[in-house]
C-alpha positions in Angstrom: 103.8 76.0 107.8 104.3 79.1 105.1 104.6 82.7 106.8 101.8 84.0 105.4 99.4 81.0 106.5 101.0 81.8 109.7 99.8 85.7 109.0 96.6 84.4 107.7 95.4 82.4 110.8 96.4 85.2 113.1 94.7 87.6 111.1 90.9 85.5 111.1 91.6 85.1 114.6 91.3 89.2 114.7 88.6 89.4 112.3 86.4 86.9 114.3 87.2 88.7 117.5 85.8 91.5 116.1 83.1 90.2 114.4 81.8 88.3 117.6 81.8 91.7 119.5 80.1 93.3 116.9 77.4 90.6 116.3 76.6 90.4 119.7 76.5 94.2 120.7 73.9 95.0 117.4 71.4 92.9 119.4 71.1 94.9 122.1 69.2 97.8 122.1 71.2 100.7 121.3 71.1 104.2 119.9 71.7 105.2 116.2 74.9 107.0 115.4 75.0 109.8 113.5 78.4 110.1 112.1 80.6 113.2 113.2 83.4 114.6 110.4 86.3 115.7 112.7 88.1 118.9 112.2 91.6 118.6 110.1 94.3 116.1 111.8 92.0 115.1 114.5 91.4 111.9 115.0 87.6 110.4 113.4 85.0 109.2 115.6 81.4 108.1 114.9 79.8 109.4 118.2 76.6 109.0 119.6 73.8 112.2 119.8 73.4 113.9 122.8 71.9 111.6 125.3 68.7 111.8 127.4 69.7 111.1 131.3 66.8 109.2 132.7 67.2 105.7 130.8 69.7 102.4 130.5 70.1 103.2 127.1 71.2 107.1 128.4 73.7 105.5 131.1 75.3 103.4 128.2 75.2 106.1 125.4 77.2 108.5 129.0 79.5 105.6 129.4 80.8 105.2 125.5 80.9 108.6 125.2 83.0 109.0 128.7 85.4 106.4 126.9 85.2 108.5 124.1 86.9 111.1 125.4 89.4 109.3 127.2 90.4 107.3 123.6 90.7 111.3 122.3 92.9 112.6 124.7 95.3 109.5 124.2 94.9 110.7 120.6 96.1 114.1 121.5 99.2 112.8 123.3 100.1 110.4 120.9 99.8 113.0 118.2 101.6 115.7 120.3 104.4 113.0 120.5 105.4 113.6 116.7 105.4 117.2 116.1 104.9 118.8 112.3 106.8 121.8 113.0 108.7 123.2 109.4 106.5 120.7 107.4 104.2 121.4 104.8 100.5 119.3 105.7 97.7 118.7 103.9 94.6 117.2 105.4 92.0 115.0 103.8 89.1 113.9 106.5 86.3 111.8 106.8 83.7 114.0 105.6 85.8 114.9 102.5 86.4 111.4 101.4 82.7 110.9 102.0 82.6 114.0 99.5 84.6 112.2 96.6 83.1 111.2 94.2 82.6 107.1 94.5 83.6 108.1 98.8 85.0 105.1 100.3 84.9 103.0 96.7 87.8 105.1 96.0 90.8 103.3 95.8 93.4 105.3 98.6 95.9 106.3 96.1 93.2 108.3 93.9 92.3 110.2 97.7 96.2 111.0 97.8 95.9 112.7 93.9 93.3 115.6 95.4 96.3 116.9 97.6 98.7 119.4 96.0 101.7 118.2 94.9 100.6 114.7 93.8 100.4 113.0 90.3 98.8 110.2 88.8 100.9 107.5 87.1 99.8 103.6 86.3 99.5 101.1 88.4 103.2 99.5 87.4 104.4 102.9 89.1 104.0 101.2 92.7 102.6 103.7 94.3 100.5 104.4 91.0 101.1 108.5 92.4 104.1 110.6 92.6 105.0 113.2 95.2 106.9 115.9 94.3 107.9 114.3 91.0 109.8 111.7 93.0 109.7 107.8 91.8 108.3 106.7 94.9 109.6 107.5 98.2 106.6 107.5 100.3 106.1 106.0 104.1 102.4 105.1 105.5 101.7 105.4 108.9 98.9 104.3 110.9 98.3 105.7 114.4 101.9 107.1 114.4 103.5 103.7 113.9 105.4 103.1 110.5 103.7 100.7 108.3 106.3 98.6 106.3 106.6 98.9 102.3 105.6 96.3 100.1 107.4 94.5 97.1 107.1 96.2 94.2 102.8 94.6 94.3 100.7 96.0 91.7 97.9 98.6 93.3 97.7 99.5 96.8 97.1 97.3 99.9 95.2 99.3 102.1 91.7 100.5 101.5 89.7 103.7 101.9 87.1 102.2 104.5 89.4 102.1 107.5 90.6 105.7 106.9 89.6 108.5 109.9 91.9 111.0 108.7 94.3 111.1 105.7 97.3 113.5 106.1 100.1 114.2 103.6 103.5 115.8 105.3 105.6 116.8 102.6 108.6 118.9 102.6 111.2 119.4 105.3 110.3 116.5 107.8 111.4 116.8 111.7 113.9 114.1 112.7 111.5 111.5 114.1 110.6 110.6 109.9 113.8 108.9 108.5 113.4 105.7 105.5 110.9 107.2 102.9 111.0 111.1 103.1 109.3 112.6 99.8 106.2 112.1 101.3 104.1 110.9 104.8 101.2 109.2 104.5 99.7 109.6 107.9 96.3 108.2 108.7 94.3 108.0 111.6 92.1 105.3 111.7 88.4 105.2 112.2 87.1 104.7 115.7 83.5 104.0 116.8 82.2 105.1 120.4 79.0 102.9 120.1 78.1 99.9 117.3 77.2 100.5 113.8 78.5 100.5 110.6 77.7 99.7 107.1 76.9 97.0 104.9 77.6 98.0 100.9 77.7 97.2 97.1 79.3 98.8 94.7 79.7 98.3 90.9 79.2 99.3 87.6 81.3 99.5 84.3 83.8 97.0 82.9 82.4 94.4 85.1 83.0 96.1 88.4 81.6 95.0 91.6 83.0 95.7 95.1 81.1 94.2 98.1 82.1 95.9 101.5 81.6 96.0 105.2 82.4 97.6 108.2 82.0 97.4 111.4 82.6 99.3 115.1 81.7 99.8 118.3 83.1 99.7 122.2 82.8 97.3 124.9 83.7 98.4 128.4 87.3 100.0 127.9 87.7 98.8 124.9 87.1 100.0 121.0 87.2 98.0 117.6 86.4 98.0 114.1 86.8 96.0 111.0 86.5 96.3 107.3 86.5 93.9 104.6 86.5 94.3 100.8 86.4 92.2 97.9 87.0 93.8 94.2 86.5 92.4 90.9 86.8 94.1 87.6 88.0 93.7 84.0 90.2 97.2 84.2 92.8 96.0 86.7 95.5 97.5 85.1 95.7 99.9 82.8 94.7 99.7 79.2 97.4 99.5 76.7 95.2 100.7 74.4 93.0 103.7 74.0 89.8 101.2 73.9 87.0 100.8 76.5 87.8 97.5 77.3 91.8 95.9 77.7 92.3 92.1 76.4 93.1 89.8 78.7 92.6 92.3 82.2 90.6 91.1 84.5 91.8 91.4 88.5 90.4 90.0 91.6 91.0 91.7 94.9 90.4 91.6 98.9 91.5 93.5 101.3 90.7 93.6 105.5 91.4 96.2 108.6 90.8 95.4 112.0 92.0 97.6 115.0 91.3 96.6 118.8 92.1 99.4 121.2 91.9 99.2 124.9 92.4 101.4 128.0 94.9 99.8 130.8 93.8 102.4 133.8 93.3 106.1 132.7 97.0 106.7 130.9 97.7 103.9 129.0 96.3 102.1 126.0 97.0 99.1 123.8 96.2 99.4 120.1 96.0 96.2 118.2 95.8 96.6 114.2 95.9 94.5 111.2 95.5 94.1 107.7 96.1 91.8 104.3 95.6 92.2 101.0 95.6 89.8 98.0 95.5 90.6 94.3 95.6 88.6 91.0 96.0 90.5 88.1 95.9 89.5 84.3 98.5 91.8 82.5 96.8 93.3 79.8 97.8 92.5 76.3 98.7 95.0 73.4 97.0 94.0 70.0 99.3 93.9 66.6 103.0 93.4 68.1 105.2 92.0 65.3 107.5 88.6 66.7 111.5 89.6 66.7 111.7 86.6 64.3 114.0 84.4 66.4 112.0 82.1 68.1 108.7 80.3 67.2 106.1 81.3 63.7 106.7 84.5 61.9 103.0 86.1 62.8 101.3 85.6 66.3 99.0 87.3 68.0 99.8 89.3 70.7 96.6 90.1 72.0 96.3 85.6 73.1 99.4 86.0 75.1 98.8 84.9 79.0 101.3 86.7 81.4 99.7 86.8 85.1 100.7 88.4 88.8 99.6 87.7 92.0 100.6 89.8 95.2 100.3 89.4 98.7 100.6 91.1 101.9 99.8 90.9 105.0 100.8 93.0 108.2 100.4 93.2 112.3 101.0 96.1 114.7 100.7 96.4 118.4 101.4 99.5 120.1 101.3 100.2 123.9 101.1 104.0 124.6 101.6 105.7 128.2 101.5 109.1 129.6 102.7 109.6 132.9 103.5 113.2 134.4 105.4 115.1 132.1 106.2 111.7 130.0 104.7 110.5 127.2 105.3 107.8 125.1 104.7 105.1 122.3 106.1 101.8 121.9 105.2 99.5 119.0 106.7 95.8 117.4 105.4 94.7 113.7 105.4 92.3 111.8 105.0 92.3 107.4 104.8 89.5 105.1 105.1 90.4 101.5 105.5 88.6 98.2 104.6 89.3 94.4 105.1 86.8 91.6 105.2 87.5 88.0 104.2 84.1 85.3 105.3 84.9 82.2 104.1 83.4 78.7 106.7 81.6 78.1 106.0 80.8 74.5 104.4 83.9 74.0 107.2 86.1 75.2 110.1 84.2 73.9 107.8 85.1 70.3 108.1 88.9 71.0 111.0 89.6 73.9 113.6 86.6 73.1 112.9 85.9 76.7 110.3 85.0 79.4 111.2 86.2 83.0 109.3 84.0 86.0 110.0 86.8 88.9 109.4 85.7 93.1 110.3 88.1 95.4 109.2 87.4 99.0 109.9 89.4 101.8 110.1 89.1 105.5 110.5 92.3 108.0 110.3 92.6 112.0 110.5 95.4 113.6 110.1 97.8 116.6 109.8 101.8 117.1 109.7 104.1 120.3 108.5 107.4 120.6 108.8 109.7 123.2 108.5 113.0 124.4 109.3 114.7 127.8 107.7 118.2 128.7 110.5 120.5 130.2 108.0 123.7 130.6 105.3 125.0 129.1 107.7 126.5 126.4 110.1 123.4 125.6 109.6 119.6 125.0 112.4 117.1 124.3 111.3 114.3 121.9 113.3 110.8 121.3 113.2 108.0 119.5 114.5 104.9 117.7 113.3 102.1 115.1 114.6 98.8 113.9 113.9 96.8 111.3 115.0 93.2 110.1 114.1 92.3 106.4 115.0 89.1 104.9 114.3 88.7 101.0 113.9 86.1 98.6 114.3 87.4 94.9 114.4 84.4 92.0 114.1 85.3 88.3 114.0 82.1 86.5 114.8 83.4 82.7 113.9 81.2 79.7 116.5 82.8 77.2 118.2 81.8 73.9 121.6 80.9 72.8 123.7 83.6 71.3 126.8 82.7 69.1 129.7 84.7 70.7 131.4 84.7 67.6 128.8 85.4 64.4 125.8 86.8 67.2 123.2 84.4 65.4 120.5 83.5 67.8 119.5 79.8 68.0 115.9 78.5 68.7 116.4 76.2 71.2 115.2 78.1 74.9 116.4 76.9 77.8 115.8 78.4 81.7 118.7 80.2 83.8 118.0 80.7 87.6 118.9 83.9 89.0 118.6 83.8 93.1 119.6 86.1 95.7 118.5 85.6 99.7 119.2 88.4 102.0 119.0 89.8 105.7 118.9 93.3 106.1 118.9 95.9 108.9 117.5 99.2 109.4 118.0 101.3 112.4 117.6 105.0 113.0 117.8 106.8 115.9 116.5 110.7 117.0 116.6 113.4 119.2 115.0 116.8 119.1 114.5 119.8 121.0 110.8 122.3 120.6 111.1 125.0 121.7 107.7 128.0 121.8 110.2 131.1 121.8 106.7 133.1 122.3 102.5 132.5 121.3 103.8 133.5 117.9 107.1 131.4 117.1 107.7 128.0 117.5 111.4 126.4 116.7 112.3 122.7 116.3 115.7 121.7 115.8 116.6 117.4 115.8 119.5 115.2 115.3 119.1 112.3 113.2 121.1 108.8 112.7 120.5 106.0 110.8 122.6 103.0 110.0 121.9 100.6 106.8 123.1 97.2 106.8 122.1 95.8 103.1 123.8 95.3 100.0 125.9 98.0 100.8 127.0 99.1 105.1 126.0 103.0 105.3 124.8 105.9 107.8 124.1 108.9 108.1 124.1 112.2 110.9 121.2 114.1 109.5 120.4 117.4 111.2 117.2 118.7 110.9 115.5 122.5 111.4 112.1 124.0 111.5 110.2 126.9 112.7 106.2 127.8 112.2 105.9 131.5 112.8 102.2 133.4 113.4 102.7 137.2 112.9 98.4 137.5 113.0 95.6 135.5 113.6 95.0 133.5 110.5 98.6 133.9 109.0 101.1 130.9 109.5 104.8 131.0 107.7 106.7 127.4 108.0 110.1 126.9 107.0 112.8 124.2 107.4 115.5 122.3 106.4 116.3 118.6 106.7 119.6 116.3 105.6 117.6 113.0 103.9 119.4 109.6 104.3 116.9 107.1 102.0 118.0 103.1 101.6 116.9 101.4 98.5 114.1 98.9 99.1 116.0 95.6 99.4 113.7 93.7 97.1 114.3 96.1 94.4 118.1 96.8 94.8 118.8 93.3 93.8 121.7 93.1 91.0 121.5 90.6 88.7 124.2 87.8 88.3 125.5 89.0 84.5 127.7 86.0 84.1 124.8 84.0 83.9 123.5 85.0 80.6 126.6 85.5 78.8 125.8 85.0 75.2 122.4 84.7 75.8 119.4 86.6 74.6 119.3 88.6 77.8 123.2 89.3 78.1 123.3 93.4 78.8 125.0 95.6 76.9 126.0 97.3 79.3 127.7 94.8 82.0 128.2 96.6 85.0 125.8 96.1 87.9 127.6 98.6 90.8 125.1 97.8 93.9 122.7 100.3 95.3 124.0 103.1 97.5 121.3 105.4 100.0 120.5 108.5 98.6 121.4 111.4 100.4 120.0 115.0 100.2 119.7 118.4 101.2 116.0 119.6 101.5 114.7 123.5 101.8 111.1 123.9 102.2 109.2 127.8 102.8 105.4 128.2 102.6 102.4 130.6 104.1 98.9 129.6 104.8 96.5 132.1 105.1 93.0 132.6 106.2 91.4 135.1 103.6 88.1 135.3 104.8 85.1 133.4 106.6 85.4 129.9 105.4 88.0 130.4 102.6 91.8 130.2 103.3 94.9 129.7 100.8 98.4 128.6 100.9 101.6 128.8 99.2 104.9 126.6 99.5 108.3 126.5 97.5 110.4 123.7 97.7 114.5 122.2 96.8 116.4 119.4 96.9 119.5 119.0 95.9 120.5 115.2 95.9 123.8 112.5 95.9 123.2 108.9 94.7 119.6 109.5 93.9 117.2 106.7 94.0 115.1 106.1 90.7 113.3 102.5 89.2 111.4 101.2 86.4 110.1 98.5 84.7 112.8 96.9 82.7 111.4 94.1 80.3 108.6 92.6 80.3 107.7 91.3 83.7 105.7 93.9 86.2 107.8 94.3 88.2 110.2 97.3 89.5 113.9 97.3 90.0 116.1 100.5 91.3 119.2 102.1 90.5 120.7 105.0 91.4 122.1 108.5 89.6 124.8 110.1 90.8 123.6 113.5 91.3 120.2 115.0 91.4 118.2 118.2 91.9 114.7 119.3 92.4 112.6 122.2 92.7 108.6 123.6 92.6 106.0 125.6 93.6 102.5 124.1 95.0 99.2 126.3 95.7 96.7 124.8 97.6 93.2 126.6 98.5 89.7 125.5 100.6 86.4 127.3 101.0 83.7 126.5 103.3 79.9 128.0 103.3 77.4 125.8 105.1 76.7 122.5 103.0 79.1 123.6 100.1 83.1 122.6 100.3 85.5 123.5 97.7 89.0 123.1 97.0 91.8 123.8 94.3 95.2 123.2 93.8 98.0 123.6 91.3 101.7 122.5 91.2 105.0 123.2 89.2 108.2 121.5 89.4 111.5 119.9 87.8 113.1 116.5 88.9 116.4 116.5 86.9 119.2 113.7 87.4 122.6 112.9 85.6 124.9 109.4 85.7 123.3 106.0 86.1 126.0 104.8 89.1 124.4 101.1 89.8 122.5 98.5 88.3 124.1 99.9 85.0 122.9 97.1 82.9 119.4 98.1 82.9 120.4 101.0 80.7 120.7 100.6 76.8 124.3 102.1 75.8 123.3 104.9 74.0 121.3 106.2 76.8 123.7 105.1 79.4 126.7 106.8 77.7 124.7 110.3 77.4 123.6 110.7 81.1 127.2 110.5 82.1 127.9 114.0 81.7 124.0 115.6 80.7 121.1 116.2 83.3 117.7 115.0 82.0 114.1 115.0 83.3 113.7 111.9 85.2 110.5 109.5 84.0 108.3 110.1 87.1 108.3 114.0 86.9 105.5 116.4 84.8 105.9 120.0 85.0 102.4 120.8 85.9 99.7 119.0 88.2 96.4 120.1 89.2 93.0 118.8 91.3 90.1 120.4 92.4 86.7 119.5 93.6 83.3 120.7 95.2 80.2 119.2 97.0 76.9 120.2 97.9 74.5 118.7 100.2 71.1 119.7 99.8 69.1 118.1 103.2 69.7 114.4 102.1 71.1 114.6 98.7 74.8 115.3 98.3 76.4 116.0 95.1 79.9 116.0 94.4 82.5 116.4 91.3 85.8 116.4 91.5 89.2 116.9 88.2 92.5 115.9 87.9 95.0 117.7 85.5 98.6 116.4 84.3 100.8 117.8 81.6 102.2 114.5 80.7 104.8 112.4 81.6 108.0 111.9 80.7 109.0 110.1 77.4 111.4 109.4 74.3 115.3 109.3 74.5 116.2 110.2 77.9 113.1 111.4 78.8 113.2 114.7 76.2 109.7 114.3 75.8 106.3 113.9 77.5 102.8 112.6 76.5 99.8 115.2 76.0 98.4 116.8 78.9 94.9 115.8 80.2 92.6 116.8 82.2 89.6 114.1 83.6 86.8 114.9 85.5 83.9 113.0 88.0 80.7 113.2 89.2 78.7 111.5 92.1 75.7 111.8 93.8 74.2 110.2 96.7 70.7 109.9 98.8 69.5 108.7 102.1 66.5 107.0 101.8 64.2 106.1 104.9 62.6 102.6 103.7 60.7 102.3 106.9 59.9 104.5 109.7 62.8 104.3 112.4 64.8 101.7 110.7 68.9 102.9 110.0 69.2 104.8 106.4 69.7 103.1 103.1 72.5 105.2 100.8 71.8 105.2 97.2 75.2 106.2 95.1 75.6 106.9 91.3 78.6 107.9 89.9 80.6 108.8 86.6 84.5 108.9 85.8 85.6 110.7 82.7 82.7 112.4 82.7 83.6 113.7 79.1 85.4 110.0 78.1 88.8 111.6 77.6 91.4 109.6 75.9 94.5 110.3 77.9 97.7 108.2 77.7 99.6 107.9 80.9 103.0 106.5 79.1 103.8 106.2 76.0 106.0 103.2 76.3 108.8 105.0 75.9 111.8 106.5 78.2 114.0 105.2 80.6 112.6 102.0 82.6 109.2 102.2 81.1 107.9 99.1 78.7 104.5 99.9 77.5 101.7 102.0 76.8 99.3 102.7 79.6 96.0 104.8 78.8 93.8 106.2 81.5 90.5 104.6 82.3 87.5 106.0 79.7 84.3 106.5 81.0 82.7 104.6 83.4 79.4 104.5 85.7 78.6 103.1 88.8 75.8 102.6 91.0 76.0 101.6 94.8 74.2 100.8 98.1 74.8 101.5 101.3 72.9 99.8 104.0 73.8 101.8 107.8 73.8 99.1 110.6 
């Protein structure tokens, strides 16, 4: 039987766990929930009001909420377990995705564009944001355990539903984050002391509609939830066009979470989660291409071509979690299935590329990671660690490519397939140790060792030291600072090199034939930053930011399957400013931020063939502004709640990627902006509240282009979505 089927079965066996539980605790008679935003970095819980003590219903309500507290101070240990100290963290709770405009109908990687720091790209961009104006270079973690990366998929795999608490750690990272350091993803996962959830529908412009549920609630020592989504739409990738509507884009989509927690005496817990997501995507078609002329009639329309992708993956985590005297502790195995394949029109590309690329790449990874901290006194805590990962990847390109003359260069008509296949097993393992020390109630010092060993295409490792301090002169004043040595593989599935041999004097021979394997980049990082509290309800921060980098890590889309490959430059350097500010006065939130930074990079040292000569020859000695970077990034957003009406709006601003020969220009800047509103309506006295949603994005139908199809590993156009509405309902349970 296939992995994933495997994965699959496993994964309904969770879901109908959870469901059964959930089913038969919403017969009973229970209390409604009124749902509870936790403060920044705590960990989310939908809790019950405060209880009356003279009834069973009471006694129950006493007893979830007494489990409650016990799941929240396992929270607190595991968070104390990996310490922030020296980064720079921005929060994004429950209540403030609730205050987005479209809430929990907004896909997880538009969430991540509200924090500073973060850009919007297209979907091909895998992670469609950038931190930092890095090309990817981003970890997820759930519950403190490290959530596997993906396979190049197109859009993301988790969804917003399951999400507690959102934090992006940016900057210089303590020793206990090694792999993908330009930014943390770090989520804590919803958790529900008694049952309820909701029942929704969601939908709206270019044929959107997005069913959801979800679902929690505890049983004796034991909490769960689940969330399912389906998602179809005719926008699933980006328009290559600046129409309303792409040819030939329609997606369909499902995702699930389910997480099982339960309480083994007072001090330890076991955390079960899972998750899967499938996509199909059509890749859109751009209207009026002219054929090269070597292969099938001399006019053909490029808007009938038929190219298709369909991603999968699928992942299970168990974590067991103790706390005994002055120990603490978290050990966790996982488990990741992943695979994306790209169909080509053969016919039709052949017409227009003189090839058609037919791209599998499957992916296998097990792993295990240990956290743990000991507490010396109340002014010092050692920490350790370790992680392990096995990968083993499947990567075929089956090319349909024409004959090429060696001698006269005359291209022949007559197509024929070349298969391009590379299996491999591949190891991660990193290792920690770190020292906090609380000099005094004002200055806190971390210092940490880090090691990690890479066993891929290339055998590597790295000693990477790592330093940070948070000092608090006043009440309301924090300075951070740090520094961290970065050790960061290539993701195996992308660092494939292609067998040149193969398609000598063929239409996809390189001109450039050197394919030097992937190295792991390594980097200096410097990070300083304040946050300040300027007055009741509004506070403010300020961080600056370099790294100066050696083999760094960079990929694109090279021809015209969707998919990403890396390569490497040999030196690198980046640097920036963020701004980030909150205010808070009763029902009405607002925030702002603005970023400014460079990512420059010089000498393409592996997977050279992906490079056209001209462009190759001039980064050998001449820095350039690498194709995920924009100088300037902004967001912002406000909400209002008036009694049972909330309103919210929220902007994005970009002043344009990078395009043209080596990346010496950028597309316009834009700026887009949303609005939502949403109201509780009581359809009958006592019954659980019905939430009415309508929402608009592009509020002004801005035409903004995202790429020009231009610049180094980019291959077409992509134009932001125009204006769209969307109504929803929410039904509480």
């Amino acid at each position: 039987m296939r992995c994933q089927e495997k994965l699959s079965e496993v994964s309904l066996t969770l879901l109908g766990l959870a469901l059964t539980c959930a089913t038969a605790l919403s017969q009973e008679a229970l209390p409604d929930i009124d749902v509870v935003a936790s403060k920044p970095q705590a960990t989310q819980a939908e809790r019950p009001a405060p209880a009356e003590p003279a009834t069973p219903q009471s006694s129950q309500s006493e007893s979830a909420t007494t489990l409650d507290q016990k799941m929240k101070a396992m929270d607190a240990a595991r968070e104390d377990l990996l310490p922030k100290t020296g980064a720079t963290s921005f929060t994004i709770d429950r209540t403030a995705i609730q205050n987005l405009p479209q809430g929990d109908n907004t896909p997880i990687d538009k969430v991540i564009l509200q924090a500073p720091g973060v850009s919007s790209d297209s979907a091909v961009a895998n992670p469609s944001f950038h931190v930092r104006n890095e090309y990817a270079n981003v970890q997820y973690r759930i519950n403190g355990v490290m959530l596997p990366e993906g396979v190049s998929s197109l859009g993301p795999v988790l969804d917003t539903n399951f999400v507690g608490s959102l934090s992006l750690l940016t900057g210089s990272l303590p020793a206990q984050y090694g792999l993908r350091t330009a930014g943390v993803i770090d989520i804590t996962s919803r958790t529900f002391a008694t049952p309820g959830g909701n029942l929704s529908i969601y939908g709206g412009s270019r044929e959107t509609i997005t069913p959801s549920i979800d679902y929690g609630g505890a049983v004796d020592d034991t909490q769960y939830f689940v969330t399912a989504r389906g998602n179809w739409n005719a926008l699933g990738l980006e328009n290559p066009t600046p129409s309303f509507n792409a040819a030939h884009d329609h997606t369909e989509q499902g995702k699930y979470f389910a997480y099982l927690s339960t309480l083994l005496g007072d001090s330890t817990r076991l955390s079960i989660f899972s998750g899967a997501a499938t996509s199909s995507f059509q890749i859109p078609n751009n209207p009026g291409q002219t054929p090269l002329g070597n292969f099938g009639p001399s006019v053909y329309p490029s808007s009938a071509l038929n190219e298709n992708e369909h991603d999968e993956y699928f992942f299970n985590i168990a974590a067991l979690q103790t706390k005994v005297d002055n120990v603490d502790a978290q050990l966790a195995v996982f488990q990741r299935h992943a695979d994306v394949h790209f169909a080509p029109d053969v016919f039709g590309d052949l017409v227009f590329n003189n090839v058609a690329s037919n791209v599998t790449r499957e992916s296998d990874l097990y792993g295990t990671q240990l956290d743990a901290s000991y507490t010396l006194n109340d002014q010092q805590k050692l920490r350790a660690g370790f992680m392990a990962s096995a990968e083993k990847t499947n990567v075929a390109n089956v090319s349909t490519v024409l004959p090429v003359d060696p001698v006269t260069g005359a291209i022949y008509p007559t197509p024929y397939p070349i298969t391009d296949f590379n299996a491999k097993l591949g190891w991660n393992i990193g290792g920690y140790v770190q020292h906090e020390w609380k000099i005094n109630n004002q200055l806190t010092l971390n210092t940490g060792l880090r090691f990690d060993q890479l066993y891929q295409f290339v055998d590597a490792n790295q000693l990477s030291p790592r330093f940070g301090f948070v000092y608090k002169p006043i009440d309301g004043t924090s300075i951070h600072a740090g520094y961290s040595r970065y050790f960061t593989p290539p993701m195996q599935a992308q660092a494939v090199s292609s067998n040149l041999a193969l398609f000598n004097n063929t239409t996809n021979q390189p001109n450039v034939p050197l394919n030097s394997p992937l190295k792991p980049e390594r980097a200096d990082y410097f990070d300083v930053g304040i946050d300040q509290k300027l007055a009741a309800g509004l506070s403010a921060g300020l961080d600056a930011y370099t790294k100066i980098a050696w083999n760094q890590l960079d990929d694109g889309q090279f021809g015209q399957a969707v998919v990403l490959t890396q390569f490497n430059y040999a030196r690198g350097y980046m640097n920036g400013l963020e701004f980030k500010s909150a205010y808070e006065n009763g029902d009405f939130k607002a925030y702002g931020n603005f970023s400014a930074g460079v990512n420059r990079a010089k000498n393409i040292i592996s997977n050279q063939y992906l490079i056209d000569p001209t462009t190759y020859v001039y980064l050998l000695n001449n820095y350039h502004n690498t194709d995920d970077s924009q100088f300037m990034t902004a967001s912002a957003g406000a909400s209002y709640r008036w009694e049972k009406t909330l309103f919210t709006a929220n902007m994005i601003y970009g002043s344009g990627l990078r395009a043209g020969f080596v990346n010496q220009d950028h597309v316009p800047a834009y700026a887009t902006f949303n609005l939502g509103a949403t109201h509780e309506l009581q359809l009958t006295p006592g019954a659980k509240p019905l939430t009415v949603r309508f929402d608009i994005v592009n509020l002004f139908d801005r035409k903004y282009e995202l790429r020009y199809g231009s610049g180094i590993g980019v291959f077409a156009p992509q134009y932001g979505a125009r204006r769209g509405f969307f109504v929803g309902l929410s039904q509480k349970l």
